[in-house]
C-alpha positions, 0 to 999 in steps of 0.5 A: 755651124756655131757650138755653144755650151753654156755652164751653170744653174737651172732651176724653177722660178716660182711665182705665186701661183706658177713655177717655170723653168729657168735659170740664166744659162738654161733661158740663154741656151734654150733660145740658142738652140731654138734659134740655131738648131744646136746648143749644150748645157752642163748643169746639175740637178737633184733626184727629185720631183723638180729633177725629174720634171727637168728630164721630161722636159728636155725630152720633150723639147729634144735638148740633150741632157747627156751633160746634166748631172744628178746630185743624189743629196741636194735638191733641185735649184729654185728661186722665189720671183717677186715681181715689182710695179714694173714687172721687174722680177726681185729674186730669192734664191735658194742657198745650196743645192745641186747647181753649186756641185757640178763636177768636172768630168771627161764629157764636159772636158770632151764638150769644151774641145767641140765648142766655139763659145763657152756661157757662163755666169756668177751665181753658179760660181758661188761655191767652190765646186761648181767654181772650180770646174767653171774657172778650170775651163777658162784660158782655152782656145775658144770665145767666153760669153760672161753675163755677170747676173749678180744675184743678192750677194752671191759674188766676191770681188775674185769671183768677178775679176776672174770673171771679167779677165776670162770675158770675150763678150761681157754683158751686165746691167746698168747697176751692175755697171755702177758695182764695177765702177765702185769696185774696180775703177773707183771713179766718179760714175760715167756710164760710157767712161765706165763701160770703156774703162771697163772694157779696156782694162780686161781686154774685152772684145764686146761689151753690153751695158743694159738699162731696161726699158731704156735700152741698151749700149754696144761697146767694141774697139772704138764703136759705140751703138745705142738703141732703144726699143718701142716701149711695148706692154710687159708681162713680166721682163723674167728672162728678158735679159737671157733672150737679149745675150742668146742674139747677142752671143750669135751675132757676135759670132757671125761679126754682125756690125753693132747697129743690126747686133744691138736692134736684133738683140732688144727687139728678140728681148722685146718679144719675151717680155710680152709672155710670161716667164722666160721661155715661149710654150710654142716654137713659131715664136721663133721664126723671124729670128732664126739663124738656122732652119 
């Protein structure tokens, strides 16, 4: 049975007359334990009206929470969500609150030494505390799923090298892509070219590059997969992302060949962009896709 661990923010996304629950690593290991019937996150919230709604919600959804840490200060994340004429969502986030003050503690210590595959990100990495924990569990003898997610300028050029250096998996977006280019291989910009070169370069196993409604290109060894869904009627595509690295990240570990990785992937992703926000309210949304029952 596969351990997955994710690390790092979650937070409400708050559109103009609603506010889910959400954050990259809470979507991506939400849908890991709907999908596979096991999953943990280490994260922090704040002793607030937003934390305690966090607890609820775990025990009404039996996650476990025994890796969620309350910050007796600072408040529970949040970010505004702005949606453009493409139900693309444009983020305004929050600059300091609980998530940026996860400690290392000895659970989390004990956690790592179970776990297969370690999710991580860069938002959560932009202050020190936070980042010292996330970087001290790099170099163990375990898989790293990274999903760069830049957000604004949460980010230095460190950050995303030691990052990209600790990456089995590296999944980004076609923006992000260009912002690696630019930092790093200072090169005229070739998406393929640039993936590879990326690829190679920090030694990464599998590379994603997504590119919206245009689909998505798989990178591993010599191989290359495209795949481009049915267009299909968005609600919004909050979350989208994190659906599409939660398949990716168990096929990955079950050594599915890249065509049947990247259709599974978007098709999983292609379902989430017809709800709105992130997550599903009803779990028979996952039955054609579960890995475990």
């Amino acid at each position: 049975m596969l351990q997955i661990t994710s690390i790092g923010e979650i937070l409400f996304d708050v559109f103009k007359d609603d506010k889910k629950l959400g954050g990259a690593p809470f979507n991506f290991i939400y849908h890991i334990i709907k999908l596979t019937g096991k999953g943990n996150i280490i994260s922090r919230i704040g002793n607030d009206e937003n934390g305690n709604k966090i607890l609820n919600y775990f025990n009404s959804k039996k996650i476990s929470s025994d890796h969620l840490q309350i910050d007796k200060q600072l408040p529970t994340g949040k970010a505004i969500v702005n949606l453009d004429e493409k139900k693309i969502p444009n983020w305004i986030i929050d600059k300091v609150c609980a998530y940026d003050f996860i400690e290392m503690k000895d659970d989390i210590d004990e956690l790592i030494r179970k776990t297969d595959c370690l999710y991580f990100g860069t938002l959560a990495q932009r202050k020190s505390v936070s980042r010292n924990t996330i970087q001290s569990l790099f170099n163990r003898q375990i898989k790293y799923f990274c999903d760069l997610n830049i957000r604004q300028y949460y980010f230095t050029k460190e950050i995303i090298e030691l990052s990209l250096r600790a990456s089995d998996v590296l999944k980004i977006n076609e923006d992000e892509l260009v912002l690696l280019n630019n930092r790093f291989l200072h090169e005229k910009y070739d998406l393929i070219k640039s993936a590879v070169q990326i690829k190679n370069s920090y030694d990464i196993d599998l590379l994603c590059v997504t590119c919206r409604e245009n689909g998505s290109y798989l990178f591993r060894k010599d191989e290359i997969d495209y795949y481009r869904p049915s267009v299909y009627k968005a609600v919004d595509t909050v979350g989208a992302g994190d659906a599409y690295a939660a398949v990716l990240c168990i096929g990955y570990l079950e050594e599915w060949d890249l065509k049947k990785l990247n259709k599974t992937a978007n098709d999983f992703a292609g379902k989430i962009v017809m709800i709105r926000g992130a997550l599903p309210e009803n779990d028979e949304f996952y039955n054609e896709f579960k890995i475990v029952d």
